[in-house]
C-alpha positions in Angstrom: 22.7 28.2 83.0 25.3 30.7 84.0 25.3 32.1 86.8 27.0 36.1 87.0 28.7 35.3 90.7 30.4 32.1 88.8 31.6 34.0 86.2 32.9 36.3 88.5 34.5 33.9 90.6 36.5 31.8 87.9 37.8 34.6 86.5 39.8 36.5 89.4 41.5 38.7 86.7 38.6 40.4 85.6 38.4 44.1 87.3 36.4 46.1 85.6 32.8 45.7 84.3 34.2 46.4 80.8 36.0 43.2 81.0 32.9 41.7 82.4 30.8 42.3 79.5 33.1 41.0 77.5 33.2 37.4 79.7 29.4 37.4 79.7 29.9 38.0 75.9 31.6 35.0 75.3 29.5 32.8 77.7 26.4 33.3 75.0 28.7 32.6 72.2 30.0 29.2 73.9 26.2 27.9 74.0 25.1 28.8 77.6 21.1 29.4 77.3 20.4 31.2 80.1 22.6 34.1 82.5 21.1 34.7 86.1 21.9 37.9 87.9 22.5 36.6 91.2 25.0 39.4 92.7 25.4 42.6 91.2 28.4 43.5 89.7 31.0 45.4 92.4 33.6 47.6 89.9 34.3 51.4 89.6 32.8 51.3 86.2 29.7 49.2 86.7 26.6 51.2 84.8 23.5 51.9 86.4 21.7 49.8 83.5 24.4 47.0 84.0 21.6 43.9 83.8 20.4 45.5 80.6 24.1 46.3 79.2 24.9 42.6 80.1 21.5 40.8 78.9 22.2 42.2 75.6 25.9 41.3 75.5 24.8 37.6 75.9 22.1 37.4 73.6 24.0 39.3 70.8 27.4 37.4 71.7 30.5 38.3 70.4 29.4 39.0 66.6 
């Protein structure tokens, strides 16, 4: 299971939810089964929808 606050953690470099998306992308691709929203996302550009805009980047992966 991933967790959104781990992927957030190991990867200082990401800033902006953009970025995140795309991390949370290639977590679903690398065979993680499950994402838990355990802290919401703190960036300028973070969506009102963001659990829906990331649930769907990690079920549809990076194809």
């Amino acid at each position: 299971m991933a967790q959104l606050s781990d992927l957030i953690i190991g990867h200082p470099d990401v800033s902006t939810f953009k970025e995140l998306t795309e991390l949370v992308k290639h977590a679903g691709e690398s065979g993680q089964m499950f994402l838990e929203f355990d802290v919401k996302p703190d960036f300028r550009d973070t969506p009102r929808n963001w659990q829906w805009v990331l649930e769907t980047a990690f079920t549809r992966g990076l194809s």
